[in-house]
Phi, psi and omega in degrees: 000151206258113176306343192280293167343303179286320160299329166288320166301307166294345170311292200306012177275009182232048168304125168250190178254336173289301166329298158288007179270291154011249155351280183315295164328341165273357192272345175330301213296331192256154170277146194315337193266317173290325178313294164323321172294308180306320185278351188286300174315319192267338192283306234241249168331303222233016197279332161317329206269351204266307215311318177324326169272018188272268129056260161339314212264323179067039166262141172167154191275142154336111171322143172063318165304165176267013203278130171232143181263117183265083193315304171307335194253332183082008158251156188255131195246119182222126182258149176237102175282148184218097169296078187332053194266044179340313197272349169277316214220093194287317166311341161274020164286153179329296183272006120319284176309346204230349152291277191336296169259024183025075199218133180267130196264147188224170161237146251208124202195135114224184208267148165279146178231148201282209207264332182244014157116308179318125166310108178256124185275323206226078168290352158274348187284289159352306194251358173298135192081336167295119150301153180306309166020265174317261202326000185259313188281338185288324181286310181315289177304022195262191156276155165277143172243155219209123177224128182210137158293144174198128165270107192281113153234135135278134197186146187256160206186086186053049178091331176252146225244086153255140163210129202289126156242125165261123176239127182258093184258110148008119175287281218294325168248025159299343180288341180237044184201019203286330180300335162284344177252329165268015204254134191073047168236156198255245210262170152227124166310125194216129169251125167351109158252129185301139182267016191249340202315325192106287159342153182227348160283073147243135168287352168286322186288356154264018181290329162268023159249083186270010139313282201311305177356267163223085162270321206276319193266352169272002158284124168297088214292118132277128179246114181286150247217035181224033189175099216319116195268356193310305174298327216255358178274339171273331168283332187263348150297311160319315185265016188066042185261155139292118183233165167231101193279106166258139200291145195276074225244055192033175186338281167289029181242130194281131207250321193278339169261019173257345196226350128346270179290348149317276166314313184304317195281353172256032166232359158281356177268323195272327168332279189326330188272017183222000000 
C-alpha cells in the first residue's frame, strides 16, 4: 500500500472539502485499485463532503441512477451492500470477495460527529460512565459515523470500464448512519438478522422508518432464503423494492458470482440509455 494513500485515508475519518480535494488529486499517484477506492469515498461515503467538487473533478452520477461517472478515466462506479453473515455465507465474507477477485480490501472510517457538528475520535471515551439513557439520547442527536469495508474490482465489459464496489458496513454502528449506508446503492445482497439478534442491520427494525422508504426502495434485493426471509419479502413488498428470493444453497456456495452477471446486465441496460 502506498504511504502517502494510507495516511490521506486516515486523515479522511476528519473529512473537509480541501482534504478531499487533495485526495482526489492525488489519485494518478496511486494504483488502480487504491484510486478506485478514493473516487468510491468521495462519490459514495464521504459524499456530503465531495459533492461539491464533482464538477472540477468531471465526476457525477448518471441521472436517476446510483451509477457514478468518472469522466477522465471513462469509468462507471456502482456499489453493492452485503450484509456480511460469514457463518451463512463464507464467501460473502470480504476477505473472501477480495481473494476471489483479486482485489485488496480498504476501509472507509469517518469520525462521529456530535449534535453541533464536532468530530468525537472516541465515542467511548466520551460516553464512559453515562447511563444507557443518555448514551441513547447522545448518539441519537449526533451526526453519522461510518465504518464500511470495500472492495474495488474493475473490469471491462462490452466496451465499458465498470467497478464493483462490494461494501460490508461495520454492524454496530449502522444505526445512527443508515441514511449513508444505504444511500447510492444498485443492489443489496441481504441475509436476514433475527431482530431479538442484538444486531442491528435487520430490515424488521425499519419497518417504522418510512425516511428510508426511498432509499430501500430503489435497491434491488437479493434475499437468501436462510433465515426466515418471510418478513422481510412482506416489507420490500410494502415498501414497493425489486427483490429476488434466492435459495439457500449452504455454507460454501458462492452466492455473489451466482448474482453477479445479473447486476453487470442491468447496469449494462441502464448504460445503453444514455
Amino acid at each position: 500500500m502506498h504511504q502517502k494513500f494510507a495516511e490521506l485515508v486516515n486523515q479522511c475519518r476528519r473529512p473537509t472539502v480541501e482534504l478531499l480535494r487533495e485526495v482526489l488529486l492525488c489519485r494518478r499517484e496511486f494504483s488502480e485499485a487504491e484510486s478506485n477506492f478514493i473516487t468510491y469515498i468521495a462519490g459514495f461515503s464521504h459524499h456530503e463532503f465531495a459533492e461539491s467538487l464533482f464538477s472540477d473533478f468531471n465526476l457525477a452520477f448518471l441521472e436517476g441512477t446510483s451509477i457514478f461517472f468518472d469522466r477522465d478515466s471513462n469509468k462507471f462506479h456502482f456499489k453493492i451492500l452485503i450484509n456480511d453473515q460469514s457463518h451463512h455465507c463464507k464467501k460473502l465474507h470480504l476477505g473472501s470477495i477480495a481473494d476471489n477477485y483479486n482485489s485488496p480490501g480498504f476501509g472507509s472510517r469517518m469520525a462521529f460527529r456530535d449534535q453541533n457538528g464536532l468530530y468525537i475520535d472516541s465515542l467511548g471515551k466520551q460516553l464512559r460512565g453515562l447511563p444507557g439513557h443518555q448514551v441513547k439520547a447522545y448518539i441519537a442527536q449526533g451526526i453519522s459515523g461510518i465504518t464500511e469495508n470495500v472492495v474495488s474490482y474493475q473490469r471491462d465489459l462490452q466496451g465499458y470500464c465498470l467497478v464493483t464496489h462490494f461494501v460490508i458496513a461495520a454492524e454496530p454502528n449502522v444505526d445512527i448512519n443508515l441514511k449513508t449506508i444505504f444511500g447510492r446503492v444498485t443492489a443489496c445482497i441481504f441475509v436476514n438478522i433475527l431482530e431479538k439478534s442484538g444486531w442491528n442491520l435487520s430490515l424488521c427494525r425499519f419497518e417504522h422508518r418510512d425516511d428510508l422508504y426511498p432509499l430501500l426502495k430503489n435497491i434491488c434485493w437479493y434475499v437468501l432464503d436462510a433465515r426466515q426471509p418471510e418478513k422481510i419479502i412482506d416489507f420490500l413488498q410494502k415498501i414497493g423494492a425489486d427483490f429476488k428470493l434466492m435459495q439457500y444453497a449452504g455454507k460454501e456456495h458462492d452466492y455473489l458470482q451466482e448474482v453477479l452477471p445479473e447486476i453487470e446486465t442491468m447496469i449494462l441496460e441502464i448504460l445503453s440509455r444514455f
